[in-house]
N, C-alpha and C positions, 0 to 999 in steps of 0.2 A: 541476305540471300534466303530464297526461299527451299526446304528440303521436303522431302514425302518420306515417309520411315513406312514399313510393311512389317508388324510384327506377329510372330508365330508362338503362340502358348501352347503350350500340350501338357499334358498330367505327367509325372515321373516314370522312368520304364518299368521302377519296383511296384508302381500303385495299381491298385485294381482299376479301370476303365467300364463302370456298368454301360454308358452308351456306345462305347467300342465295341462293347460285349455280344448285347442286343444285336447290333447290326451285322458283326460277324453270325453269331449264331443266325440268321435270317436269311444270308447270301445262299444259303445249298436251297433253300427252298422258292429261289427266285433265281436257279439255274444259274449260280455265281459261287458254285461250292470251290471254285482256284483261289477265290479272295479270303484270305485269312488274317489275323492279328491287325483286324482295326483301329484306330488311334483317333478317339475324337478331341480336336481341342478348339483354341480360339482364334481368331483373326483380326488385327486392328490395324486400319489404317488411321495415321494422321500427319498434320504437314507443322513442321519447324521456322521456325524464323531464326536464322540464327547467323552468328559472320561466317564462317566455314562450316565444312563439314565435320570438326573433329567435334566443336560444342554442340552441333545435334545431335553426334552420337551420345558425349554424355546426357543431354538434356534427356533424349528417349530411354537409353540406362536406368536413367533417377526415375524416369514415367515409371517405367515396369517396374526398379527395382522397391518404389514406395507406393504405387497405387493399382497397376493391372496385373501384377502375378502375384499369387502363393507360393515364395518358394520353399512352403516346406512340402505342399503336393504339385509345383509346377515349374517348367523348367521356360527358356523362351529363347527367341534368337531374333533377331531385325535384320535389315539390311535398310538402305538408306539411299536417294538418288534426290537430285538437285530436280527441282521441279521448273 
């Protein structure tokens, strides 16, 4: 079967954010001062071959937890559907 995984990395709530920062400080000066405590992180999409959905969830797991996040400054979540 084939799956599509959609994972979301963002930095720690403890870690400092310089580009969440940047962009917050910049919204009052483009008439956007209601938006506050920006959070920039990352976005990957990719597709699994796999027999069910329980081994693409590990498969994507092992993805993040050995090659696309930092988990000492990043934290991540997926979600998973049957393409």
């Amino acid at each position: 079967m084939k799956f599509r995984a959609e994972i979301d990395i963002m930095p720690l709530p403890a870690l400092l954010d310089p580009q969440g920062k940047a962009v917050s400080n910049t919204m009052p000066q483009m008439g956007l001062g209601e938006i506050v405590g920006v959070r920039i992180g990352k976005h990957v999409t990719m597709q699994i071959d796999a027999a069910d959905l329980a081994t693409a969830e590990a498969k994507v797991k092992e993805a993040c937890e050995k090659l696309l996040v930092n988990q000492i400054m990043e934290h991540f979540t997926f979600r998973i559907e049957e393409a």
